[in-house]
C-alpha positions as CSV (number, residue, x, y, z in Angstrom):
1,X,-74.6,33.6,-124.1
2,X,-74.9,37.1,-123.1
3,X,-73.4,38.5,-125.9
4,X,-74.1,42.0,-127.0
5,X,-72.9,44.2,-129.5
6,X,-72.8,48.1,-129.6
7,X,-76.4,47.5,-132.2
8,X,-78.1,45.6,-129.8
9,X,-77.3,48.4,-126.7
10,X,-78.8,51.2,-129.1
11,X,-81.9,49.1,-130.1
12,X,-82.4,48.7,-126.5
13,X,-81.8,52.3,-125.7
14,X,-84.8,53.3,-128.2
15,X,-86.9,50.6,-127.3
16,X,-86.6,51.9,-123.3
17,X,-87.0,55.5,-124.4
18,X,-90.1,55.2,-126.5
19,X,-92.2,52.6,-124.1
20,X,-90.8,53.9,-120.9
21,X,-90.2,57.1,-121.5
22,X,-87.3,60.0,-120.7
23,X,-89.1,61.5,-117.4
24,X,-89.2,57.7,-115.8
25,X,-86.0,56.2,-117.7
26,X,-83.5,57.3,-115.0
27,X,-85.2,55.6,-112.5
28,X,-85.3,52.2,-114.3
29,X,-81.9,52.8,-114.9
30,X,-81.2,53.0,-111.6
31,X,-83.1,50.0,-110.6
32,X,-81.8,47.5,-113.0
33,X,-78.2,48.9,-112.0
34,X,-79.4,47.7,-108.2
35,X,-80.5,44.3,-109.7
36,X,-77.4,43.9,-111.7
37,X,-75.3,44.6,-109.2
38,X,-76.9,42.5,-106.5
39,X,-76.6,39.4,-109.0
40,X,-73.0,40.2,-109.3
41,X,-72.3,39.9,-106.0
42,X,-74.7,36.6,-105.5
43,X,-72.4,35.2,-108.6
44,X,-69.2,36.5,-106.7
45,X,-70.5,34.8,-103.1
46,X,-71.5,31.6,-105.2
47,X,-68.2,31.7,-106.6
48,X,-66.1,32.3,-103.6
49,X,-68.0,29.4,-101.4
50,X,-67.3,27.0,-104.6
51,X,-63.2,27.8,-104.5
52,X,-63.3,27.2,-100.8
53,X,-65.0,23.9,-101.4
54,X,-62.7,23.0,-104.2
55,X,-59.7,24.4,-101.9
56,X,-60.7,22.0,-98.9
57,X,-61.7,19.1,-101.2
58,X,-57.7,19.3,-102.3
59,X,-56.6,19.8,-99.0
60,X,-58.4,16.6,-97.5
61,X,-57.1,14.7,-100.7
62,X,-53.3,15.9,-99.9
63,X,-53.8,15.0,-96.0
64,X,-54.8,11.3,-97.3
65,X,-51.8,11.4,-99.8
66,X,-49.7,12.1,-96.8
67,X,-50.7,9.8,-94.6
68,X,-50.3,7.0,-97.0
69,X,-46.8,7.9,-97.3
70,X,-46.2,8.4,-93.6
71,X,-47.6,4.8,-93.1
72,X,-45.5,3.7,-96.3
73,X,-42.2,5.0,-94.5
74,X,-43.2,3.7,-91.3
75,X,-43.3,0.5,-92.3
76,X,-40.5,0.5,-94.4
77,X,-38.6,1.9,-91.4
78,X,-40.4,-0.6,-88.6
79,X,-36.8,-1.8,-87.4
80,X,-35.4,1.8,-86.7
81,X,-38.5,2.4,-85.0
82,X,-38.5,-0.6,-82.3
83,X,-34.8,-0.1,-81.5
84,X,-34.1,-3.3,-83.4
85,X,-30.8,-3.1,-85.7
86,X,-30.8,-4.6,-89.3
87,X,-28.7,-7.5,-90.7
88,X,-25.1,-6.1,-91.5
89,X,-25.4,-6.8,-95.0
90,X,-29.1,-4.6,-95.2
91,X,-27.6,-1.6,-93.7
92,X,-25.6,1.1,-96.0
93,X,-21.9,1.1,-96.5
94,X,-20.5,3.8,-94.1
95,X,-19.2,6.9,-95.7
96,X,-15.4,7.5,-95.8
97,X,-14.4,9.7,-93.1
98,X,-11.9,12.6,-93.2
99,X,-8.5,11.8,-91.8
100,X,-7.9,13.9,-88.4
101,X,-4.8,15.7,-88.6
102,X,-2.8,13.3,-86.2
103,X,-4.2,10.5,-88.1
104,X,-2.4,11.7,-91.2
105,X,1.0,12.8,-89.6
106,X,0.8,16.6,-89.1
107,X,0.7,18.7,-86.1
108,X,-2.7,19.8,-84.5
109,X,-4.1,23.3,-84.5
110,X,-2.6,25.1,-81.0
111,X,-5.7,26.3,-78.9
112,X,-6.0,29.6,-78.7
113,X,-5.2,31.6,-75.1
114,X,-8.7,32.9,-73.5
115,X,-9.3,36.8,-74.0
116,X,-8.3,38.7,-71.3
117,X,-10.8,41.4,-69.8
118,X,-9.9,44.8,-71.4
119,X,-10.4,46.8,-68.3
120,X,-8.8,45.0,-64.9
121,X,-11.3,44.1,-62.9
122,X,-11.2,45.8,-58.9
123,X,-11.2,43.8,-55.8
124,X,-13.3,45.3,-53.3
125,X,-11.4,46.5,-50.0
126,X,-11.1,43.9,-47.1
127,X,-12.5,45.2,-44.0
């Protein structure tokens, strides 16, 4: 849209220098600079206030998503909730355990001895 090539910049170089002239052409310059720049920073600010729209649009979308699965689960999981238990055959087959040491015939680990201080520790003097 606001394509221009290294041509059109020269033509509008001439143009600028033969109705405005050299003595008033730095001043222009600096003016249409100003302008620029100000509408670059409207676009930036327009810009900027869009993501955060977008940003919190998503973010009120993910907090419904959420929700719906928290009341999915919570339903699903309505017995654990209310302290009722399940019908035997509903719950999951326990996990094998690992056999204890005593279980499977061999001695148990001895307990350790507590550290001793490394200094001894002094009585104070009866009076």
């Amino acid at each position: 849209m606001f394509d221009f090539a290294p041509t059109h910049l020269l033509i509008f170089a001439l143009v600028a220098i033969v109705f405005i002239g050299p003595k008033d052409l730095p001043r222009v310059m600096r003016v249409v600079g100003q302008w620029v720049g100000k509408g670059r920073a409207m676009a930036r600010h327009f810009r900027s206030a869009m993501d955060e729209m977008i940003r919190e649009a998503e973010l009120a979308e993910m907090e419904q998503k959420w929700k719906a699965e928290n009341e999915r689960i919570m339903r699903e999981h309505a017995d654990l909730i209310s302290g009722t238990t399940a019908p035997a055959e509903a719950l999951p087959a326990p996990a094998a355990r690992p056999a204890v040491a005593a279980e499977a015939g061999e001695a148990p680990h001895p307990v350790e001895p507590p550290l001793e201080p490394a200094a001894p520790v002094r009585q104070p003097p009866e009076a």
